[in-house]
C-alpha positions as CSV (number, residue, x, y, z in Angstrom):
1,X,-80.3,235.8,71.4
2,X,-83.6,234.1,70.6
3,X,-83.5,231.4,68.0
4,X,-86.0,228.4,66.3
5,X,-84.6,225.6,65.9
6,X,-85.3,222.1,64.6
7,X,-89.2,221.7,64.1
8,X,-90.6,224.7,66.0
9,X,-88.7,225.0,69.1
10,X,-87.4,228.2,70.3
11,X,-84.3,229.0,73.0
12,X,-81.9,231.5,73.6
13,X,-78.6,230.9,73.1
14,X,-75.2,232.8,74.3
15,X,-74.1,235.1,71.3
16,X,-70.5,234.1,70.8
17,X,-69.1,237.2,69.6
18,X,-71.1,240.3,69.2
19,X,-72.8,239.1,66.1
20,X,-72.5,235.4,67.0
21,X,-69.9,235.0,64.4
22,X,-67.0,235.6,66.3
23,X,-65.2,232.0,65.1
24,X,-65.6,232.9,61.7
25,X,-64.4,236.2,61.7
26,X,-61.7,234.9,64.0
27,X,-60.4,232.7,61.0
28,X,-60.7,234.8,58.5
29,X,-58.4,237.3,60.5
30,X,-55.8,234.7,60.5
31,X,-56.2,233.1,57.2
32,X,-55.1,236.9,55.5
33,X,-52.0,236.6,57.5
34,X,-48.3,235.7,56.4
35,X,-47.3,233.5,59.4
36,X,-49.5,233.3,62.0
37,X,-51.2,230.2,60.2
38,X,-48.2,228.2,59.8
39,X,-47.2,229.0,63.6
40,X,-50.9,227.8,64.3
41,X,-50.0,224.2,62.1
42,X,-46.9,223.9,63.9
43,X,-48.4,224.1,67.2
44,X,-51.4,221.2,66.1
45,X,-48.6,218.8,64.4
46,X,-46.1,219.1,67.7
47,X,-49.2,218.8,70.1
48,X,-50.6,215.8,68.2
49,X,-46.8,214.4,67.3
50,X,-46.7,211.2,66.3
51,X,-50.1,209.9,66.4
52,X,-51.7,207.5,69.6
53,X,-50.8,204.9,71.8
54,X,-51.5,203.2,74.7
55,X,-49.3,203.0,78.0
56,X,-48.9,201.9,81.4
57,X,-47.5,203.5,84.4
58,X,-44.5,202.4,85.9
59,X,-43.0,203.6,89.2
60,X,-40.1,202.5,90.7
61,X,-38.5,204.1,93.6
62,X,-40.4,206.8,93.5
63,X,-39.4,207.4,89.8
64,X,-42.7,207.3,87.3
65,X,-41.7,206.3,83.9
66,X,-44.0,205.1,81.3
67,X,-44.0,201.6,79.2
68,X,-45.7,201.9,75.6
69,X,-48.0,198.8,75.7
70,X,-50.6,196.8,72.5
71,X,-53.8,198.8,72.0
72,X,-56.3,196.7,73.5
73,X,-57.6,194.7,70.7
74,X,-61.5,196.1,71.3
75,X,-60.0,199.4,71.0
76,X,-58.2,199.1,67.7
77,X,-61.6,197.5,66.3
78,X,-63.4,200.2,67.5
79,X,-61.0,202.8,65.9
80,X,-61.4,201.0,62.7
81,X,-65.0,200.7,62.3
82,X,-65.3,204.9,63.3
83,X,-65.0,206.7,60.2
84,X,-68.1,204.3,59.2
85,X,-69.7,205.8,61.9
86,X,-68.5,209.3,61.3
87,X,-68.6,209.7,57.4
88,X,-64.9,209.1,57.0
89,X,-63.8,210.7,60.3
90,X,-61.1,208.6,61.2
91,X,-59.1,208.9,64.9
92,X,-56.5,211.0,63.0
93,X,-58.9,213.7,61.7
94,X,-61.0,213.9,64.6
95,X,-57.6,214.6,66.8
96,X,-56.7,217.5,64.1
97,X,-59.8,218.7,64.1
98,X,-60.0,218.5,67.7
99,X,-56.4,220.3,68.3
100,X,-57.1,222.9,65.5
101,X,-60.3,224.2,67.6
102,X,-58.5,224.4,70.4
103,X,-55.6,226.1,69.0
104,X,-57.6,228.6,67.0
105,X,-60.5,228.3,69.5
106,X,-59.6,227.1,73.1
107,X,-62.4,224.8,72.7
108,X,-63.4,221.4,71.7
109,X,-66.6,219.6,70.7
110,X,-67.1,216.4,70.2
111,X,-70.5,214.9,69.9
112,X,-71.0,211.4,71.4
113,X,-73.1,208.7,70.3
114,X,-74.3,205.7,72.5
115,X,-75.3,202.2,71.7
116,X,-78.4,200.5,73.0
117,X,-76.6,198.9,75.5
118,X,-75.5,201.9,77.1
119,X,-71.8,201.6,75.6
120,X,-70.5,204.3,73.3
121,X,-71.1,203.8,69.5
122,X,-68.7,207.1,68.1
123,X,-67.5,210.3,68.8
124,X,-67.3,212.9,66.4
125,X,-65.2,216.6,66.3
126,X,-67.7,219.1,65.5
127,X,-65.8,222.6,64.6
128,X,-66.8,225.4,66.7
129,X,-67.8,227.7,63.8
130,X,-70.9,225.6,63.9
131,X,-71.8,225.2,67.5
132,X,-73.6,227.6,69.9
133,X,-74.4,227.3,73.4
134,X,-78.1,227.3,75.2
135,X,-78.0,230.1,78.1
136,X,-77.0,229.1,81.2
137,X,-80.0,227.6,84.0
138,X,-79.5,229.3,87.1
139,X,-77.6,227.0,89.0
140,X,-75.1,227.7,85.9
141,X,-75.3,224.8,83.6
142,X,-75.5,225.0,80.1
143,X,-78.4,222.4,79.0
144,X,-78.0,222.3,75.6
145,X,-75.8,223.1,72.2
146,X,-77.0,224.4,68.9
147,X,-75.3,223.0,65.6
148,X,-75.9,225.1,62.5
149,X,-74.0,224.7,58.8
150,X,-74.1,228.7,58.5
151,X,-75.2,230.9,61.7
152,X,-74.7,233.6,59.2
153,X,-78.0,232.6,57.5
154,X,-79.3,229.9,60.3
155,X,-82.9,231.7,60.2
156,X,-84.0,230.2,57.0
157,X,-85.0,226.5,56.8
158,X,-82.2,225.3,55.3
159,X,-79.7,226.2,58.1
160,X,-81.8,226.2,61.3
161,X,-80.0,224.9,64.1
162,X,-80.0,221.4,65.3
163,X,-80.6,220.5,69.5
164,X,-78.3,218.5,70.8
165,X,-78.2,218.0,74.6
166,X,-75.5,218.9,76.9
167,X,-73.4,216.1,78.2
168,X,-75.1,215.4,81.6
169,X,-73.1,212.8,83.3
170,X,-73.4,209.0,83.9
171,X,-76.3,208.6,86.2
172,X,-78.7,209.8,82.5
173,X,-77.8,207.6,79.7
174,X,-78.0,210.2,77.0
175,X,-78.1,208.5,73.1
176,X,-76.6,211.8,72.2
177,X,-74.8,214.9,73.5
178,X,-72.0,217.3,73.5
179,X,-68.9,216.8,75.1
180,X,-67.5,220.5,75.6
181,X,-64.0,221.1,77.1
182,X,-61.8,224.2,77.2
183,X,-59.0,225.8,77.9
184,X,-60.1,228.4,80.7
185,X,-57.3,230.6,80.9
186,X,-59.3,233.3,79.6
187,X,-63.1,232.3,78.8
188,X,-66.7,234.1,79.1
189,X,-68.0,231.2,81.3
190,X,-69.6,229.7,78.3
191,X,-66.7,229.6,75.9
192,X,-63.1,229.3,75.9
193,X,-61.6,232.5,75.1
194,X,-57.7,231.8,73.0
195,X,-54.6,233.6,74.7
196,X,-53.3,235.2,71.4
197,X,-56.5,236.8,70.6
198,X,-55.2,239.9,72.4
199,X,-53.0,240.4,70.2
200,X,-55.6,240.7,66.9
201,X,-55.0,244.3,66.4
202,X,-51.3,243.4,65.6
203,X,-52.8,240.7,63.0
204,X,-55.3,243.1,61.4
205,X,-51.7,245.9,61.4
206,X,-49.5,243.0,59.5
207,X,-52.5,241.7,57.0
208,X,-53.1,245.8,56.1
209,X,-49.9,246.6,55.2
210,X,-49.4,244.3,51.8
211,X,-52.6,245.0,50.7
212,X,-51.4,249.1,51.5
213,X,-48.2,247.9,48.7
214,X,-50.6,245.8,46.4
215,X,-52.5,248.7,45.8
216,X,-49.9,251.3,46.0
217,X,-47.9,249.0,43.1
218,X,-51.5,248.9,41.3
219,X,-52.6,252.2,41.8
220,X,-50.0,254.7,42.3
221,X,-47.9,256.8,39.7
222,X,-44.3,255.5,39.1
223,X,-43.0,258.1,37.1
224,X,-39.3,257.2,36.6
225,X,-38.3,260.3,34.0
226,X,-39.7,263.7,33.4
227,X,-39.1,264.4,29.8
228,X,-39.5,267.9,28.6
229,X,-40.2,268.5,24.2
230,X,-41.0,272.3,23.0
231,X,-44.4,272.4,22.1
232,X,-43.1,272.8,18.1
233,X,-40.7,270.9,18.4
234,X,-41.7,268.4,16.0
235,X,-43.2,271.2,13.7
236,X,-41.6,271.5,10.1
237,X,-41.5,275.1,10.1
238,X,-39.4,274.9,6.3
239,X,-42.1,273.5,4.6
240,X,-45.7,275.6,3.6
241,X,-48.5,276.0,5.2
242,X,-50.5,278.8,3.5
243,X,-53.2,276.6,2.3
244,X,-55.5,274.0,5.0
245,X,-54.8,271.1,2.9
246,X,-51.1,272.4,3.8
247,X,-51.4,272.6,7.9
248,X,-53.6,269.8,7.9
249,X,-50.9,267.7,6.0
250,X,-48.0,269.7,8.2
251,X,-50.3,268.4,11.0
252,X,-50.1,264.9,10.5
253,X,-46.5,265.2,9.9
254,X,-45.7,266.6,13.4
255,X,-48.1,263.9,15.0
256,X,-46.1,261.1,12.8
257,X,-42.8,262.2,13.8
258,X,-43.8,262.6,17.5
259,X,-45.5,259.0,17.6
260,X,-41.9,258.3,16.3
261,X,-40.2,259.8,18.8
262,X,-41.9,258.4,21.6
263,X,-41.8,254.5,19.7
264,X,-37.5,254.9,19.7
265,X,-37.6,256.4,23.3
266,X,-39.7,253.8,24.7
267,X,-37.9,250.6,22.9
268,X,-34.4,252.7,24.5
269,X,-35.7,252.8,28.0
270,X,-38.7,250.5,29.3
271,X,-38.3,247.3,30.4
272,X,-35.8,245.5,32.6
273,X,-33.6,244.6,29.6
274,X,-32.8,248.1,29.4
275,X,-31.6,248.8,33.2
276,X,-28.5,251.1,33.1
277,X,-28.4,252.3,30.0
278,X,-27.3,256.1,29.1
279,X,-29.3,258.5,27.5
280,X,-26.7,261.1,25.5
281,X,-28.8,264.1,23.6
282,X,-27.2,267.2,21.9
283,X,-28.5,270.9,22.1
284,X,-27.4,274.0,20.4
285,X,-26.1,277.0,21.8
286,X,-26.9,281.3,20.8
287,X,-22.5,282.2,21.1
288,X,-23.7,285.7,20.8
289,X,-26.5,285.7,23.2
290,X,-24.9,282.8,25.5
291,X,-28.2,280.5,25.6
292,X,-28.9,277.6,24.6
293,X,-32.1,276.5,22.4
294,X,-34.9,274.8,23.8
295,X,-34.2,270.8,23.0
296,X,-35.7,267.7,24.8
297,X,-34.8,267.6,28.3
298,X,-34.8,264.5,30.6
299,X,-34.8,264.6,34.2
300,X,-34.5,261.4,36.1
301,X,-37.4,261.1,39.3
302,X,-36.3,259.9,42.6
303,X,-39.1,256.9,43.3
304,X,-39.3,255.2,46.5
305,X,-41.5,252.2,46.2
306,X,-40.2,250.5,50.1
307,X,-42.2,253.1,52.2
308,X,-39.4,251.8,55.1
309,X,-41.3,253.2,58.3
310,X,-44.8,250.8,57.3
311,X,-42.1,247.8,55.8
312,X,-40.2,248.6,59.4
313,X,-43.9,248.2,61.0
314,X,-44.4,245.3,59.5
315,X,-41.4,243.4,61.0
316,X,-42.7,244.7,64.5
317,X,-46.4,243.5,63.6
318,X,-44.8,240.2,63.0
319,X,-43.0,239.7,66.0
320,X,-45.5,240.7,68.1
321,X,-47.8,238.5,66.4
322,X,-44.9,235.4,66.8
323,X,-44.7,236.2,70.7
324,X,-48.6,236.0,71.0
325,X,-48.1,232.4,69.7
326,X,-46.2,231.4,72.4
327,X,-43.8,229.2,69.9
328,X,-40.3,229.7,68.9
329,X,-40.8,231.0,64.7
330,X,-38.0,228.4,63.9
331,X,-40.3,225.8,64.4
332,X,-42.3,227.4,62.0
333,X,-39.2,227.9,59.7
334,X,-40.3,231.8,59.7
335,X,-37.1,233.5,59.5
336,X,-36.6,236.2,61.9
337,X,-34.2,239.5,61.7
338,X,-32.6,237.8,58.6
339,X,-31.1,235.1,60.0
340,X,-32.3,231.2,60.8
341,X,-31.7,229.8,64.2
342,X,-28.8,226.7,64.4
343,X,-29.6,222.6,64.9
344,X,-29.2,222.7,68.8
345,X,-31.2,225.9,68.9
346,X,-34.0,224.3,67.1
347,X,-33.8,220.8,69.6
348,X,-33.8,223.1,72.3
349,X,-37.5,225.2,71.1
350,X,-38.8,222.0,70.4
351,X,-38.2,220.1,73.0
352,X,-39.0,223.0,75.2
353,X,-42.4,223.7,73.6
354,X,-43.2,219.6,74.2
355,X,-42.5,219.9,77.8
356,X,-44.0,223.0,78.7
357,X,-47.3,223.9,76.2
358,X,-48.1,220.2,75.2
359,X,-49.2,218.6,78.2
360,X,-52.4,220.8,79.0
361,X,-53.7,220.4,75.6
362,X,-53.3,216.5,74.9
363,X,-55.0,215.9,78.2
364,X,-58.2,217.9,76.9
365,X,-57.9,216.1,73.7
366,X,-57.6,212.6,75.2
367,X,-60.0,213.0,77.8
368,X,-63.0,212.2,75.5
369,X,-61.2,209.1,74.3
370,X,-59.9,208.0,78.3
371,X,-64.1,208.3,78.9
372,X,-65.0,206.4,76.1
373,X,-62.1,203.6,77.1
374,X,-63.7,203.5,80.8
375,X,-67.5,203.5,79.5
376,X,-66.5,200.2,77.2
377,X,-64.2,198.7,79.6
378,X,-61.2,198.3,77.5
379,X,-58.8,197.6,80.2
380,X,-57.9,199.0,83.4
381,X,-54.1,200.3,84.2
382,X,-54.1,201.6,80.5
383,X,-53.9,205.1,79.8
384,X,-54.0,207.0,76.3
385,X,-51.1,209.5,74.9
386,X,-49.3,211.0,71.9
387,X,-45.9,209.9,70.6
388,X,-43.4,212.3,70.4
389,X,-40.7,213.0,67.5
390,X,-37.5,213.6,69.3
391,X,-35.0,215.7,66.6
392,X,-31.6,214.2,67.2
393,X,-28.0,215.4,66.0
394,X,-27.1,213.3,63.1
395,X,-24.0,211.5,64.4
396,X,-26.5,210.1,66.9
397,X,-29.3,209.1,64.3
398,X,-28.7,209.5,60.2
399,X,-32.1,210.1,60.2
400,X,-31.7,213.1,62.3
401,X,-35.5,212.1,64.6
402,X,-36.8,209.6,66.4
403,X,-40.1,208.2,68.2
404,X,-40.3,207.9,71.9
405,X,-43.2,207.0,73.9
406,X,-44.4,210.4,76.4
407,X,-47.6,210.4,78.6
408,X,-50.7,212.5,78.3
């Protein structure tokens, strides 16, 4: 895909999708659905848990354990001064911003700054709607990236793409560039390609089915009663009509007295205040011919509005859309097959999901701030992690959680 970017230049980028607006379209997917966002937030707010620190490596005995230590103090004032440097991104938002591309995305981009000395000045999450990737040289490298504020529209002037260059190691003291890391389980070479995504189809199944009962509540016929009146039922056959002045004013009579009709019937039987009431009408009977004369007759309608085979589907659609998550719904609080899991159950997801999914995705979130602790020398021995919240039983802690200190 050809593209002009900046003040003239022109390079072709990898299409990421098959109208290059594969992240947004990948969002808006899950922003129609019922749970899969909130299993997406739960997965950022374990991963990130309770926010930085800094720690040192023990091992004794052939036992590694880990010993929370003081940010270095050049580190904490370099934390401070970022969202200056950012416009307002702080350490906590880039690290959410970070982990939600990489949840939604398998990919992070954060764009680095350097000082005139060679040290770095910031580093900033860029979201991956926004970035686009220069086609790879032949030896396979990707030179450059391509930031646009709407790829939808980036041919006019407004919204042409921005060059900024790929990150290109240390011996090249870039002032700017892209630092690009994935999770390669599944990618394209270019891009990171996210494990649930192959199971969209049961997303786009679950987000059609309200939307099917929206519109069938909107649109459909809910007949509840059939009510069957003689055609002259309402017609004063006693009085005259000879004259038109007298079956125009016989006329208006029947429409009055039908308008009446319907006025008592509808104040007896719409609305909820009126559930389970009886409806007790008379008729007359011909003894000689042994019939009865036409009266009113009301026949109640059997409506089913639950449609059970697509409200069936749509339990399936969620649980296959909770197991391409890869995180127990509990976590989530999405009930499941009417029932909530217990306390121990619970400990046991959580501290499961910390162990097994976490690790892998906070060492691609740190390793941008490990590179910019070894660039400005803030200390060697220390290493970067996440704090974890540790859910304990309440005879052990009123509180029912606490911190502890866990690696990268």
């Amino acid at each position: 895909m050809r593209i002009t970017y900046g003040n003239g230049g022109s390079a072709d980028i990898w299409s990421w999708g098959a109208n290059n607006l594969l992240p947004q379209e990948r969002e808006a997917l899950v922003l129609d659905n019922n749970i899969v966002p909130e299993l997406m937030a739960t997965k950022r707010d374990i991963t990130v848990g309770g926010g930085l620190m800094c720690y040192r490596e023990r091992f004794v005995e052939g036992k590694r354990s880990i010993e929370e230590v003081q940010m270095p103090a050049a580190a904490k004032a370099w934390l401070d001064e970022l969202p200056e440097k950012n416009g307002g991104q702080d350490i906590e938002s880039y690290l959410l911003k970070a982990c939600r591309n990489l949840i939604y995305h398998s990919n992070t981009f954060s764009e680095v700054v350097r000082d005139k000395a060679g040290k770095i000045f910031s580093v900033k999450a860029l979201e991956g709607r926004h970035v686009r990737p220069e086609k790879m040289t032949e030896r396979g490298r990707i030179l450059n990236w391509y930031w646009s504020g709407n790829w939808k529209e980036f041919r006019k002037k407004e919204y042409a793409p921005i060059q900024i260059s790929n990150y290109a190691g240390e011996v090249r003291k870039q002032r700017k560039f892209v630092l690009h890391l994935m999770d390669d389980v599944l990618s394209d070479e270019y891009l990171g390609i996210p494990t649930w995504w192959g199971g969209r189809a049961w997303i786009e199944c679950a987000n059609a089915i309200p939307i099917f009962h929206i519109n069938n509540l909107r649109n459909g016929y809910t007949i509840r009663w059939h009510i069957e009146i003689p055609k002259d039922y309402f017609w004063d056959y006693t009085s005259a009509a000879n004259t038109q002045k007298e079956k125009t004013d016989a006329k208006a009579k029947e429409t009055a007295a039908k308008q009446e009709f319907l006025q008592k019937l509808n104040a007896f039987l719409a609305g909820y205040e009126q559930t389970g009431r009886a409806l007790i009408t008379e008729y007359e009977m011909n003894k000689q011919l042994g019939k009865d004369f036409p009266g009113i007759k009301v026949t109640p309608l059997n409506v089913d509005l639950k449609d059970k085979a697509l409200l069936d589907l749509f339990e399936k659609s969620n649980d296959a859309n909770i197991s391409a998550q890869g995180i127990h719904p509990t976590l989530a609080a999405i009930q499941t097959q009417g029932k909530l899991s217990s306390g121990s159950e619970i400990r046991n997801a959580f501290a499961m999901y910390v162990a097994i999914k976490t690790p892998v995705k906070r060492s691609i979130l740190l390793k941008p701030l490990q590179y910019v602790h070894r660039v400005n020398g803030w200390g060697e021995g220390i290493k970067w992690g996440f704090r974890d919240i540790e859910i304990t039983k309440l005879d052990e802690n009123p509180a029912g959680q606490q911190q502890v200190a866990v690696g990268a």
